[in-house]
N, CA, C and O atoms as a GROMACS GRO file, in nm:
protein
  344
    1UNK      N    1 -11.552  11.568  -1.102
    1UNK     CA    2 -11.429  11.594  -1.031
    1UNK      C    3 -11.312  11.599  -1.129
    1UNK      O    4 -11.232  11.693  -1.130
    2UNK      N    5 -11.307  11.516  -1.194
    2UNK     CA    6 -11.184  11.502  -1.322
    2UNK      C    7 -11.190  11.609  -1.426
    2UNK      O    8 -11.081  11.641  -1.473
    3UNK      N    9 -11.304  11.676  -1.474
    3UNK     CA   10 -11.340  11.817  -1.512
    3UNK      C   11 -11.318  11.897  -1.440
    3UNK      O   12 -11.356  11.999  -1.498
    4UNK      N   13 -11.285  11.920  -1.359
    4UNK     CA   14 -11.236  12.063  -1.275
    4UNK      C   15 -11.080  12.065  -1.222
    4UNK      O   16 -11.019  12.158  -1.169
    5UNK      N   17 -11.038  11.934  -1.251
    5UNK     CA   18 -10.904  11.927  -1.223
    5UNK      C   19 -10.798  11.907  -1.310
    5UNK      O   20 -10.757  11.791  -1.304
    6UNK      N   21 -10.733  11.983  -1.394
    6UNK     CA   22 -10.696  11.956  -1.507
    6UNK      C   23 -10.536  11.866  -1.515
    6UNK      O   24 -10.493  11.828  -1.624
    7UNK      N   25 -10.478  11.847  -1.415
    7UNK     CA   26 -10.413  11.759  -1.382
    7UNK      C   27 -10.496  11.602  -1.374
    7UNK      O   28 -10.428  11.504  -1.406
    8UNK      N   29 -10.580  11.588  -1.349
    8UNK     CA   30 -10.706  11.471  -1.365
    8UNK      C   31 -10.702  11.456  -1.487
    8UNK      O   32 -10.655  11.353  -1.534
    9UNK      N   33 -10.756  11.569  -1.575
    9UNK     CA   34 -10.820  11.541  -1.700
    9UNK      C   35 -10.694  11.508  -1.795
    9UNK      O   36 -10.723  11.438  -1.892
   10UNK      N   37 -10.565  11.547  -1.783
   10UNK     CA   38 -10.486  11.530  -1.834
   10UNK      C   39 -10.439  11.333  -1.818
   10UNK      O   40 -10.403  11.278  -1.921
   11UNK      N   41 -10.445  11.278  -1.730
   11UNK     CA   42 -10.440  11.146  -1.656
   11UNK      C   43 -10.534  11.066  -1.742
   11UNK      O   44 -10.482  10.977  -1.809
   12UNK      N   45 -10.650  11.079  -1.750
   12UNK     CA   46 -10.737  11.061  -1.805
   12UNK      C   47 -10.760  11.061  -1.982
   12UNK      O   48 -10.792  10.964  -2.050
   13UNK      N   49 -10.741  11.155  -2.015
   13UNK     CA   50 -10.720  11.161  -2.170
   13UNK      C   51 -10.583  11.048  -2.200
   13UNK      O   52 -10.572  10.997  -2.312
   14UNK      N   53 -10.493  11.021  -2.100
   14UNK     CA   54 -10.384  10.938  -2.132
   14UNK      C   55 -10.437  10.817  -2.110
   14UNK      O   56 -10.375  10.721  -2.157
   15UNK      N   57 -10.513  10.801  -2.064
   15UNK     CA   58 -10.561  10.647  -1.969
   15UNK      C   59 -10.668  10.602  -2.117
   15UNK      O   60 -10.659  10.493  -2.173
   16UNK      N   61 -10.752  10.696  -2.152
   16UNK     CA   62 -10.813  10.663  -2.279
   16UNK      C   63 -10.751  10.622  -2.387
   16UNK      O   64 -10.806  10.535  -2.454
   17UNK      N   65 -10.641  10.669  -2.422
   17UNK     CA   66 -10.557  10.676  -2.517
   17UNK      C   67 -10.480  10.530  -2.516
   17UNK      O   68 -10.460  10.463  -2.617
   18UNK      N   69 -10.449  10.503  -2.408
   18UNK     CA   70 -10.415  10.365  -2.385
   18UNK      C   71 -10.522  10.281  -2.395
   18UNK      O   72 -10.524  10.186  -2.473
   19UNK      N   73 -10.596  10.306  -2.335
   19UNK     CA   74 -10.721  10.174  -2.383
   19UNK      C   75 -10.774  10.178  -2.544
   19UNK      O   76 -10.798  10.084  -2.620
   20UNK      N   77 -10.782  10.341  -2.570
   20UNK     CA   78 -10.798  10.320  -2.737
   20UNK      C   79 -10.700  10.238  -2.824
   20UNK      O   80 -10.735  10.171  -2.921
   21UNK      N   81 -10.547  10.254  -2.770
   21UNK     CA   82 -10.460  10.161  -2.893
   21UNK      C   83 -10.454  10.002  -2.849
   21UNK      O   84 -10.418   9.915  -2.927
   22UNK      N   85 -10.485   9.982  -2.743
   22UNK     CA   86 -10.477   9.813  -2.667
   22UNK      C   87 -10.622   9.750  -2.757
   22UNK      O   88 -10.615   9.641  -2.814
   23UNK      N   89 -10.759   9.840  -2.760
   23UNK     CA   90 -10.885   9.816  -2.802
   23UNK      C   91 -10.867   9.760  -2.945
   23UNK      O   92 -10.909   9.654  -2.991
   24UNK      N   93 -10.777   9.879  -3.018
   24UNK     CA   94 -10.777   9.883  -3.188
   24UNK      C   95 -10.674   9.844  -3.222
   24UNK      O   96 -10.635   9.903  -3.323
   25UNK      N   97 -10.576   9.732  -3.165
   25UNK     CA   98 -10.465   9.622  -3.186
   25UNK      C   99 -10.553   9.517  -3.159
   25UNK      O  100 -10.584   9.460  -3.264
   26UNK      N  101 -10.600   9.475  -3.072
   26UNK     CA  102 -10.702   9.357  -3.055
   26UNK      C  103 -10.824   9.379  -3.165
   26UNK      O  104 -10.906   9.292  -3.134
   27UNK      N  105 -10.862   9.431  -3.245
   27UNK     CA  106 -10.897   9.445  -3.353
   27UNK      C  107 -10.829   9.373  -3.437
   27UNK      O  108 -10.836   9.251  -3.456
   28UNK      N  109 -10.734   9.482  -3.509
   28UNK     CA  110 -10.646   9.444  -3.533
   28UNK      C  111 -10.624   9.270  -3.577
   28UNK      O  112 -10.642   9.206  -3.681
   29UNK      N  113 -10.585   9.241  -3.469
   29UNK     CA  114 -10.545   9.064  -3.426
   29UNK      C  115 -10.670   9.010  -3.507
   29UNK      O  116 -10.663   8.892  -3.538
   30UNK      N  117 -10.772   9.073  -3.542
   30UNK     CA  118 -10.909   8.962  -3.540
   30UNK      C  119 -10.964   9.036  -3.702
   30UNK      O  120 -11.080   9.041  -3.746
   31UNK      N  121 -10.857   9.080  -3.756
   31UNK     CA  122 -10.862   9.100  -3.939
   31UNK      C  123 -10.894   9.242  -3.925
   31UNK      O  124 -10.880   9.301  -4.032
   32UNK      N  125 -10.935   9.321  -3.823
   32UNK     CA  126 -10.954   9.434  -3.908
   32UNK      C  127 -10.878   9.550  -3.948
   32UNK      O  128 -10.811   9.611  -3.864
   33UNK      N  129 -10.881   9.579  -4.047
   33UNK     CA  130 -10.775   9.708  -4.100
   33UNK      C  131 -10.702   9.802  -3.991
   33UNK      O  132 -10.750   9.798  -3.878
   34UNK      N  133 -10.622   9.864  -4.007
   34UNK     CA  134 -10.562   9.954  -3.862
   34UNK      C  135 -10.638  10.092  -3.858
   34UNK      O  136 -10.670  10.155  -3.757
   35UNK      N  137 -10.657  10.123  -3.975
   35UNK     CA  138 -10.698  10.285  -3.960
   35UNK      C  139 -10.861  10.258  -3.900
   35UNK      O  140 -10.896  10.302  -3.791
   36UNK      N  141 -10.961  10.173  -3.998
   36UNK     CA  142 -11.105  10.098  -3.994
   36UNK      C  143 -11.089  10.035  -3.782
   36UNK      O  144 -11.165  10.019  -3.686
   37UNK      N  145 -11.013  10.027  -3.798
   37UNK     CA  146 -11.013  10.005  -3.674
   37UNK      C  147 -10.998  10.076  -3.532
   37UNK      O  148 -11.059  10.041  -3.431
   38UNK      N  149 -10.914  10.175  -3.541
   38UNK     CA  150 -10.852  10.300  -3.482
   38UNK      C  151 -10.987  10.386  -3.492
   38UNK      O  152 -11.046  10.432  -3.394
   39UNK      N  153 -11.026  10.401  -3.627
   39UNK     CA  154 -11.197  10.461  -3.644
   39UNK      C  155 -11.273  10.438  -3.511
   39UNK      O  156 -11.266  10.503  -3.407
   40UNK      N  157 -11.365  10.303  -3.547
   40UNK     CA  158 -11.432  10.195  -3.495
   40UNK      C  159 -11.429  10.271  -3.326
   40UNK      O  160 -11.525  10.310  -3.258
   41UNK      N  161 -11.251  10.270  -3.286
   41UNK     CA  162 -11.264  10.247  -3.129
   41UNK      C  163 -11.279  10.399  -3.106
   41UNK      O  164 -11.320  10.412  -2.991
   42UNK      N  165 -11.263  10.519  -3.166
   42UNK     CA  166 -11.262  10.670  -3.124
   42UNK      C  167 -11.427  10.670  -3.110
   42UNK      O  168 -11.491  10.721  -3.017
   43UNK      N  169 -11.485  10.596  -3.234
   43UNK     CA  170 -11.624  10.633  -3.276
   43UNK      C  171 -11.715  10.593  -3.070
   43UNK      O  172 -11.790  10.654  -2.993
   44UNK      N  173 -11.644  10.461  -3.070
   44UNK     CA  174 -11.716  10.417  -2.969
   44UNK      C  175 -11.648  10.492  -2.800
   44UNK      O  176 -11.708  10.506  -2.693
   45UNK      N  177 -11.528  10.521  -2.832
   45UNK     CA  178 -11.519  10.621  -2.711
   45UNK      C  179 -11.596  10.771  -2.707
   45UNK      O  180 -11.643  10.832  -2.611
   46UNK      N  181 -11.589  10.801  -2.828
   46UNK     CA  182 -11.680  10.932  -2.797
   46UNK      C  183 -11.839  10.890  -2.762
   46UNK      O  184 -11.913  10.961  -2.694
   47UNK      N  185 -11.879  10.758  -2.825
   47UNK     CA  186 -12.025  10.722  -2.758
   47UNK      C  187 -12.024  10.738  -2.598
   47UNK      O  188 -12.099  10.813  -2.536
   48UNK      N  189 -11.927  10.656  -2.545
   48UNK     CA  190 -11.893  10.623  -2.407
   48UNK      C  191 -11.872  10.759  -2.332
   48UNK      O  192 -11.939  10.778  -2.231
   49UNK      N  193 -11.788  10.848  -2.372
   49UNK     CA  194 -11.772  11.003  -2.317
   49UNK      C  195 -11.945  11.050  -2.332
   49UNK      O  196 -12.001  11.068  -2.224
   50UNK      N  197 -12.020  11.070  -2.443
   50UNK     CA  198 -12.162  11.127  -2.391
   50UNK      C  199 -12.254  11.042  -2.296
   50UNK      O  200 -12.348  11.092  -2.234
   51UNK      N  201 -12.212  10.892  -2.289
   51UNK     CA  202 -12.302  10.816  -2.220
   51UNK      C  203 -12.311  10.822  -2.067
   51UNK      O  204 -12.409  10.800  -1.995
   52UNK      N  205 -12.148  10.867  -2.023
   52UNK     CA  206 -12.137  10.814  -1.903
   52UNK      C  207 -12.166  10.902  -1.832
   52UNK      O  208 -12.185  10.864  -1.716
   53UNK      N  209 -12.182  11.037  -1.855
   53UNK     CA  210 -12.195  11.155  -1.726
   53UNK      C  211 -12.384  11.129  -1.735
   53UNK      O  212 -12.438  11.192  -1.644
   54UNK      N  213 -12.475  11.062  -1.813
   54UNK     CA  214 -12.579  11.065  -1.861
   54UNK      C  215 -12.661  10.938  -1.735
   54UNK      O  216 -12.769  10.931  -1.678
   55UNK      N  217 -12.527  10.848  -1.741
   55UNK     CA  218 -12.525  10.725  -1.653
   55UNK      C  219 -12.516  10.760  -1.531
   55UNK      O  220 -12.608  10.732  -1.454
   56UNK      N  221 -12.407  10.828  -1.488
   56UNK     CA  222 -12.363  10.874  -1.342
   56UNK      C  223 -12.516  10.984  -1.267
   56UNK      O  224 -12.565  10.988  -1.154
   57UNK      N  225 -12.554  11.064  -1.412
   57UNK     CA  226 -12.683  11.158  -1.319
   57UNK      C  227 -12.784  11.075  -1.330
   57UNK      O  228 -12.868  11.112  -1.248
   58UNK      N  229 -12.848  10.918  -1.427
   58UNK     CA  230 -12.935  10.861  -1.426
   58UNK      C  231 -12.928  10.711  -1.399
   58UNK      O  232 -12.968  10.634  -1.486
   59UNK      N  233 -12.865  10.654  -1.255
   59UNK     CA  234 -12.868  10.558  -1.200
   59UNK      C  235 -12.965  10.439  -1.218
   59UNK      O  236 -12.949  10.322  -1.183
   60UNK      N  237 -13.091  10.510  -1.294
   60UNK     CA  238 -13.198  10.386  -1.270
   60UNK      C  239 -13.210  10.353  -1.412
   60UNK      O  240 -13.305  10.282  -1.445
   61UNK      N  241 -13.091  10.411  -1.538
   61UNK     CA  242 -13.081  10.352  -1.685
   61UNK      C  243 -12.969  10.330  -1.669
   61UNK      O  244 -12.888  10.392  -1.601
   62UNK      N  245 -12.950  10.199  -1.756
   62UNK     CA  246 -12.818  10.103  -1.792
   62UNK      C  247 -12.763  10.195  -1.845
   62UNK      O  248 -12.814  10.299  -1.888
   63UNK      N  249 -12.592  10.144  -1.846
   63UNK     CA  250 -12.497  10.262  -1.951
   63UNK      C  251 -12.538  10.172  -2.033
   63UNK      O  252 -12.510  10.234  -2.136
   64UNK      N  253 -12.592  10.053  -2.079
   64UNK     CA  254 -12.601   9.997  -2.223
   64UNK      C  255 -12.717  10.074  -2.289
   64UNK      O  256 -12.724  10.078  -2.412
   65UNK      N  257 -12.819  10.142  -2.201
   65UNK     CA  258 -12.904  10.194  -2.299
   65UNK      C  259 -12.872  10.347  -2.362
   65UNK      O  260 -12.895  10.395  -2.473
   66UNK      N  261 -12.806  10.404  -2.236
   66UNK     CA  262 -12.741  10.530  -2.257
   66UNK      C  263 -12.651  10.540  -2.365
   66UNK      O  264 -12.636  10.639  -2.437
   67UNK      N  265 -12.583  10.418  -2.373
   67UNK     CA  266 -12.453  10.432  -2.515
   67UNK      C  267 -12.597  10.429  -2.629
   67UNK      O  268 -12.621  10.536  -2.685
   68UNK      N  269 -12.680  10.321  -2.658
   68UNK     CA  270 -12.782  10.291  -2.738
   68UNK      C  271 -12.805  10.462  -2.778
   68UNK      O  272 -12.763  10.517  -2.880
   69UNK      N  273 -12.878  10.521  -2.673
   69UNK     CA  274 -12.919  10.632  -2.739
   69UNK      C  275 -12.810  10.718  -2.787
   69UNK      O  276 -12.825  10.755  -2.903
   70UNK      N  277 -12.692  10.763  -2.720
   70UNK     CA  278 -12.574  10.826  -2.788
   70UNK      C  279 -12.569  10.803  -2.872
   70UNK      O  280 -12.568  10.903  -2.944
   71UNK      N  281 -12.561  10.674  -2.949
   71UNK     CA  282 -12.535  10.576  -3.074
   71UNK      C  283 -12.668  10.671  -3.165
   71UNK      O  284 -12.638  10.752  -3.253
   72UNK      N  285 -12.797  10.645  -3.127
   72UNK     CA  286 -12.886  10.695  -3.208
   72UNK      C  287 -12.881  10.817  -3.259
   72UNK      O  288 -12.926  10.853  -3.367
   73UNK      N  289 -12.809  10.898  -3.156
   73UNK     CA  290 -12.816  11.064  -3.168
   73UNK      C  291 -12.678  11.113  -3.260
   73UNK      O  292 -12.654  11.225  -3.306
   74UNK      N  293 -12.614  11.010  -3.265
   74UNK     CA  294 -12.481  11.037  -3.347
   74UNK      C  295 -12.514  10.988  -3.502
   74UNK      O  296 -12.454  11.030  -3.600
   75UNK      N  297 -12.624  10.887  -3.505
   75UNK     CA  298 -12.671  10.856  -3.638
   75UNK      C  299 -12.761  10.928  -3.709
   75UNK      O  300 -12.786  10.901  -3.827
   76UNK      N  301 -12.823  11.033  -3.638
   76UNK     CA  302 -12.911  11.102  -3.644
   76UNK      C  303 -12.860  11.269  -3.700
   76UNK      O  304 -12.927  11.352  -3.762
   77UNK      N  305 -12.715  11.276  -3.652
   77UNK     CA  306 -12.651  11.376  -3.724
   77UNK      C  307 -12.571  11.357  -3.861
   77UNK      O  308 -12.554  11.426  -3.962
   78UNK      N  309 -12.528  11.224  -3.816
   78UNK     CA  310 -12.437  11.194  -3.973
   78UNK      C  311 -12.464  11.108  -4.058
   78UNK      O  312 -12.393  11.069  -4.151
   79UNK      N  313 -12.617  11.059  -4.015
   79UNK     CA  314 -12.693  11.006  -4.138
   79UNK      C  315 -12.826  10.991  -4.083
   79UNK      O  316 -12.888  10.895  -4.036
   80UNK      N  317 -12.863  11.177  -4.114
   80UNK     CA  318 -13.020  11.258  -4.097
   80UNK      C  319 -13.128  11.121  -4.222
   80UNK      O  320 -13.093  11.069  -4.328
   81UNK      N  321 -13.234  11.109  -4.156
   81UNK     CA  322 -13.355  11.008  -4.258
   81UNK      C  323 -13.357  11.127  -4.393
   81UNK      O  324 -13.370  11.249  -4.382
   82UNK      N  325 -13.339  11.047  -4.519
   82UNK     CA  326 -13.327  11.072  -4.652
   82UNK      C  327 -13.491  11.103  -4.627
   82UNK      O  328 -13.573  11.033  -4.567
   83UNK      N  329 -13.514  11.253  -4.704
   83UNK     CA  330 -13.646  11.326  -4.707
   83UNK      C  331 -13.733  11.249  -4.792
   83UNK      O  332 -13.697  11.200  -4.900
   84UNK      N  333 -13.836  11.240  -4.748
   84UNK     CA  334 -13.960  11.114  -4.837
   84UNK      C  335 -14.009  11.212  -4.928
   84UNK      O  336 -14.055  11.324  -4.906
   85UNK      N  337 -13.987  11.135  -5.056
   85UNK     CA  338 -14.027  11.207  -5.216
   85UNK      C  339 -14.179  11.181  -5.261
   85UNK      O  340 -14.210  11.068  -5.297
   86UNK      N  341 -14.269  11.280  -5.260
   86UNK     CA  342 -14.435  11.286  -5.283
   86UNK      C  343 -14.419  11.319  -5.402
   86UNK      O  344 -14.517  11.339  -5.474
   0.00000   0.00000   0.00000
């Protein structure tokens, strides 16, 4: 519904945006760097953006496993297994 309504999606990208800088100040507070941190919380909202429409069509898996695999599939592009040397 929030995808087809771009007055929604606009609400929404703001509503993230706020939870991203509240997330990566409470960081922040607890030693970690601002930028290392600001990182950290985009990295894990874009997990959360592939997890959740994944969650919403598959009710009978946790969003904790759904982020898990997002997590895997994002490690899997930006750090592919180093080719085994014969």
């Amino acid at each position: 519904m929030i995808a087809a309504n771009p007055a929604l999606a606009e609400r929404d990208l703001i509503k993230l945006a706020g939870i991203a800088d509240v997330l990566a100040a409470a960081l922040e507070r607890r030693g970690v760097e601002p930028g290392k941190a600001r990182f950290i919380i985009d990295v894990v909202l874009a997990i959360h953006r592939r997890a959740m429409p994944r969650w919403l069509a598959e009710p009978d898996t946790t969003l904790a496993q759904l982020m898990a695999q997002a997590a895997a599939e994002l490690r899997e592009v930006v750090a592919p297994p180093a080719p085994t040397i014969r």
